[in-house]
C-alpha positions in Angstrom: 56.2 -62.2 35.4 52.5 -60.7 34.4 51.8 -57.8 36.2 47.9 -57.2 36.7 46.8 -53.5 36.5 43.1 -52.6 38.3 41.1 -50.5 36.4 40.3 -47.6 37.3 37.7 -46.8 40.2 35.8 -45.0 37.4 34.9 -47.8 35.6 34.5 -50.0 38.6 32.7 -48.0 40.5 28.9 -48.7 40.4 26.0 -46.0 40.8 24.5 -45.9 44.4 21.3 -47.6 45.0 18.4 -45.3 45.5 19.8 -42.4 42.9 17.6 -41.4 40.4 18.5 -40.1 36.9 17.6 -36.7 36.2 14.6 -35.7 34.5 14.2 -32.3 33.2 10.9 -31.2 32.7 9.7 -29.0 29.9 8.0 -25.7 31.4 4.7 -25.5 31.1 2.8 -22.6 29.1 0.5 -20.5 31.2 -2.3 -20.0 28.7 -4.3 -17.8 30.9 -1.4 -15.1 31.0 -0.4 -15.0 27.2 1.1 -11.3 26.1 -0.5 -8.9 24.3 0.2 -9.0 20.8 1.4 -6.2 18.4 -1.2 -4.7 16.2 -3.3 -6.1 13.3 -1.5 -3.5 10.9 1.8 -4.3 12.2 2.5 -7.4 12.0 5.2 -7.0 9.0 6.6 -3.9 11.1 10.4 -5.7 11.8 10.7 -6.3 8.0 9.3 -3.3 6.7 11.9 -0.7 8.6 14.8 -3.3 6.6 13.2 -3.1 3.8 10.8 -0.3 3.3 13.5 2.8 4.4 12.3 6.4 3.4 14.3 7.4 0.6 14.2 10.0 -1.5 16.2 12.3 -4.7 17.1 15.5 -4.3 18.0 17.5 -1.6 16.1 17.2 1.6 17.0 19.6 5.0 15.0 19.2 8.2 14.5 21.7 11.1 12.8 21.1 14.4 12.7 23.1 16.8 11.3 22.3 20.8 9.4 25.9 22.5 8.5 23.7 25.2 8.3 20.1 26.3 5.1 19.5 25.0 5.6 21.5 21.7 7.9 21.8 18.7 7.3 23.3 15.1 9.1 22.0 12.0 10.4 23.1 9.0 11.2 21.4 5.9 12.9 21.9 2.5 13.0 19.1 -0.6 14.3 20.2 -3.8 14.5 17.0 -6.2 12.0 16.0 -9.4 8.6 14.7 -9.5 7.7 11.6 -11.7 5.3 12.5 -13.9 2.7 8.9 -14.7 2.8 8.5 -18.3 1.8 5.6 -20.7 6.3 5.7 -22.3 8.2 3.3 -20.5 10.7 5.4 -20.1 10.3 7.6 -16.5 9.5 11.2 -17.1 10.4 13.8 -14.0 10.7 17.6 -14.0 12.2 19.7 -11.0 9.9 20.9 -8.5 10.5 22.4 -4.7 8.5 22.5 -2.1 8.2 24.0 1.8 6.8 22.2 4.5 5.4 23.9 8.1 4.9 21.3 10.6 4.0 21.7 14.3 3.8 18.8 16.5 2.4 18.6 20.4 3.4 15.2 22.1 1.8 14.3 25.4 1.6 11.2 27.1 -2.0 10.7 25.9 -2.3 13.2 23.4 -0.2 13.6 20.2 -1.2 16.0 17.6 0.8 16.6 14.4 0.4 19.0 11.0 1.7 19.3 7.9 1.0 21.9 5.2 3.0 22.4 2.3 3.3 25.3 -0.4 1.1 23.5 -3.2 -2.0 23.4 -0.5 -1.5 20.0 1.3 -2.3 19.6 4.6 -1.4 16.4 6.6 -3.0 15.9 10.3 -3.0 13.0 12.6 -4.2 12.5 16.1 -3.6 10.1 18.5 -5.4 10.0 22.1 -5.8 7.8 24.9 -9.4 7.8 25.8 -8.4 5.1 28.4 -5.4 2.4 29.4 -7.1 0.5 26.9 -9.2 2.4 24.4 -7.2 4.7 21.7 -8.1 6.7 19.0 -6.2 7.5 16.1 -7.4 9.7 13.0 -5.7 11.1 9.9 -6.8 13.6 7.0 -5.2 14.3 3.7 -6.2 17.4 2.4 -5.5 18.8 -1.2 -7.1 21.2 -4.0 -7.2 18.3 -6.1 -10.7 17.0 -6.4 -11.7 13.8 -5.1 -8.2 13.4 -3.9 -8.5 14.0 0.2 -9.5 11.7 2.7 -9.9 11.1 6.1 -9.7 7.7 8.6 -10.2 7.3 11.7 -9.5 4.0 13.8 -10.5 3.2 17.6 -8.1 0.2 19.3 -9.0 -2.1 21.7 -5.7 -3.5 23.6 -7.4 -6.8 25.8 -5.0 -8.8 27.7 -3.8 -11.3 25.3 -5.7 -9.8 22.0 -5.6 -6.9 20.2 -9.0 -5.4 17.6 -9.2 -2.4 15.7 -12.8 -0.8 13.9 -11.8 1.7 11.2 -14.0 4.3 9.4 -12.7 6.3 6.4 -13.9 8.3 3.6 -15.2 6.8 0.8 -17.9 5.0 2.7 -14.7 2.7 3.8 -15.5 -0.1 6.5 -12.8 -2.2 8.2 -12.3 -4.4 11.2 -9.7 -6.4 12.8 -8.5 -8.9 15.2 -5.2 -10.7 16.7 -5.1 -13.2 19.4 -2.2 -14.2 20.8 -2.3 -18.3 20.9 1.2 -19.1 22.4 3.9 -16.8 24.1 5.6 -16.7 20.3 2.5 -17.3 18.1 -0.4 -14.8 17.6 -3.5 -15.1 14.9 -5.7 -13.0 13.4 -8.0 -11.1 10.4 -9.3 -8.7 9.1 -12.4 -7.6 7.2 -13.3 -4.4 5.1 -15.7 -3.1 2.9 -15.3 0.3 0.3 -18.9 1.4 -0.6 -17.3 4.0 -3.1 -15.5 0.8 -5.3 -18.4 -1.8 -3.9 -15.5 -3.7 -3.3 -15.2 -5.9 0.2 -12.5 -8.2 1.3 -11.4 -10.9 4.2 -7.7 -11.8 5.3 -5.8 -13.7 7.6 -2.5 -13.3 9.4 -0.1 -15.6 11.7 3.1 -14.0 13.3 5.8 -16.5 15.2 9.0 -14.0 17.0 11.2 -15.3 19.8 14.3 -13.2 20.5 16.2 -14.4 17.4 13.4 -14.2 14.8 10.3 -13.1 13.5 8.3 -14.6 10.5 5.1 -13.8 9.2 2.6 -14.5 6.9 -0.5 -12.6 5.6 -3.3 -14.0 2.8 -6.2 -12.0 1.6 -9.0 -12.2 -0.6 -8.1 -10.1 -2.9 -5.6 -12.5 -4.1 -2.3 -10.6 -2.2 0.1 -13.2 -0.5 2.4 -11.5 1.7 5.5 -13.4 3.5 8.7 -12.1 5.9 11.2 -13.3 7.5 13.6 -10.9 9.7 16.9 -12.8 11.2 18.6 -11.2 14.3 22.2 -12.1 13.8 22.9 -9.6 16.8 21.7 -6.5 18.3 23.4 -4.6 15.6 23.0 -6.6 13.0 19.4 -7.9 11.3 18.8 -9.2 8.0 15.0 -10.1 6.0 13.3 -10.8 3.3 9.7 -10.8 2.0 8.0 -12.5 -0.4 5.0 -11.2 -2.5 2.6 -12.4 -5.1 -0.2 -11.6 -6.4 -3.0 -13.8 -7.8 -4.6 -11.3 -10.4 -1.6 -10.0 -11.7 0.4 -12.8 -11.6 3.3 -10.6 -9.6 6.0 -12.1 -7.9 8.0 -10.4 -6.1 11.2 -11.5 -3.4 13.0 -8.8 -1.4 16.2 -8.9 0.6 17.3 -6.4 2.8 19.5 -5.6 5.9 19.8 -3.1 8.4 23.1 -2.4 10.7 23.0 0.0 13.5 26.8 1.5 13.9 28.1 3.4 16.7 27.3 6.7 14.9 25.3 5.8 12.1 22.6 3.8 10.5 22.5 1.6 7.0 19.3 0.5 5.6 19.7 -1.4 2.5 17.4 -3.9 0.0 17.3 -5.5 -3.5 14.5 -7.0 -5.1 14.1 -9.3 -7.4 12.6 -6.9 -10.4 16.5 -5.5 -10.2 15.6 -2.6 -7.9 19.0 -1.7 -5.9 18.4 1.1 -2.8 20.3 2.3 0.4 19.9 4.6 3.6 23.0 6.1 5.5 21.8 7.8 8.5 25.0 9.7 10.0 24.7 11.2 13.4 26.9 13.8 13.5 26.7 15.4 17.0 24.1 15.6 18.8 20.6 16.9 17.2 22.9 16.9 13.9 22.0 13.9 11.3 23.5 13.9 7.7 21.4 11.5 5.3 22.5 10.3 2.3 19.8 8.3 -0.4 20.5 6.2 -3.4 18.5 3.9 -5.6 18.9 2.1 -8.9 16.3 0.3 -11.2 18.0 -1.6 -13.5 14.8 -2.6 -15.7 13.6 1.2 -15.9 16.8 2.4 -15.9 15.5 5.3 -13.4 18.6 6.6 -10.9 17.7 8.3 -8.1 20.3 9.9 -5.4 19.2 12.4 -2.7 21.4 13.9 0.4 19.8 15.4 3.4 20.4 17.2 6.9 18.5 17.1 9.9 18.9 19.6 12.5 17.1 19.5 16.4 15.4 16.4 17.8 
């Protein structure tokens, strides 16, 4: 004899009158209280620490030491050669040393910071709040050489969802600038600039779109430069980029990939480019106040090695 099975309640069951399916609602973007946006100038900044890491050939020993809080002076040593420009395609260096004397005073709204070397250089920059919203930054490059040293000066606006920027410089240079932060993740801007030495002027424009994963950007100009990045968090440890670069009156093209991996201890800063240009930076910490560095680079198409090892002592 058949037996009959019921379903199950499950699929007999019907939904209760009056129950309503669940609509989430996408959160609404509060236009009026956007953030503040990163500098102008800085757009490119996650990209350029992957890609763009100090290195250097030779030997290279740092010293800082703190008097106070508010003060330090530092003292530095490079021994390594100095390419020499020349018309050979081959690179031409000879050996050459130098001593640097640095003394730095760091405030909350003042920063101060020079550098003078044993060939006559002197490096200075300034930084100072002149309110919570106004700043004033300056720099000066100062050499023997003629028509070699300059100066700049910059005063930054910080609004609530926009950043701008006037520069002044030597060389009867003119600039301006503005970002304005359109989404939470999107800001826009551009920049203008005139250099009455060259009677050259220019105009550019620059979009950056970051979340907590990403950042891309994109900058056009003028002057025919086309400049794009792209920086992938893969964790907190872990980020990897690439940029993009061509230029319209040189027909330059140029694609970089880099990484950058932040170890319990140490550092690593690394990039190759597509004109076969291989580099590296290890940053060891060593104890604390105690950093051993250690540089390499290889172009392939120059055939130009570079390899430098460093120390820095204090912080």
């Amino acid at each position: 004899m058949a037996t009959f099975i019921s379903p199950p309640a499950s699929t007999t069951a019907t939904q209760p009158t009056g129950l309503k399916p669940t609509v989430i609602e996408k959160e609404k973007v509060d236009y009026l209280n956007l953030p503040c946006p990163i500098p102008y100038e800085e757009i490119h900044r996650e990209a350029f620490m992957s890609l763009k890491p100090e290195l250097f050939e030779g030997l290279r020993f740092d010293f800082t030491k703190g008097l106070n809080p508010k003060f330090a002076l530092s003292h530095s040593v490079l021994m390594g050669p100095t390419e020499i420009p020349s018309q050979s395609p081959e690179t031409i260096k000879i050996p050459t040393a130098h001593y640097e004397f640095g003394a730095n005073y760091l405030d909350p709204k003042l920063m101060l910071v020079g550098r003078i070397m044993t060939d006559g250089r002197l490096n200075a920059r300034i930084k100072c709040d002149l309110s919570e919203n106004l700043i004033l930054k300056s720099s000066a490059q100062l050499t023997n050489e003629p028509h070699m040293s300059n100066v700049m000066a910059s005063f930054d606006y910080k609004g609530k969802d926009y950043r701008s920027q006037f520069q002044l410089g030597s060389g009867a240079l003119f600039g301006a600038s503005y970002i304005q932060s359109v989404t939470p993740n999107l800001s826009l801007g551009g920049e203008v600039f005139w250099t009455g030495q060259h009677r050259k002027s220019g105009i550019g424009y620059g979009a950056r779109y970051n979340n907590d994963k990403m950042v891309a950007t994109g900058q056009v100009a003028s002057t025919g430069m086309v400049l794009l990045s792209y920086v992938q968090k893969v964790s907190e440890k872990v980020s990897l980029a690439s940029e993009f670069v061509y230029n319209h009156m040189s027909k330059d093209v140029t694609a970089t990939f880099g990484y950058d991996y932040i170890l319990r201890q140490c550092r690593l800063r690394g990039k190759i480019d597509s004109n076969g240009c291989v580099g590296a930076l290890l940053e060891e910490r060593l104890n604390l106040g105690l950093n051993f560095i250690l540089s390499a680079e290889i172009d392939h198409r120059k055939k130009d090695y570079k390899f430098g090892f460093g120390m820095t002592v204090g912080e």
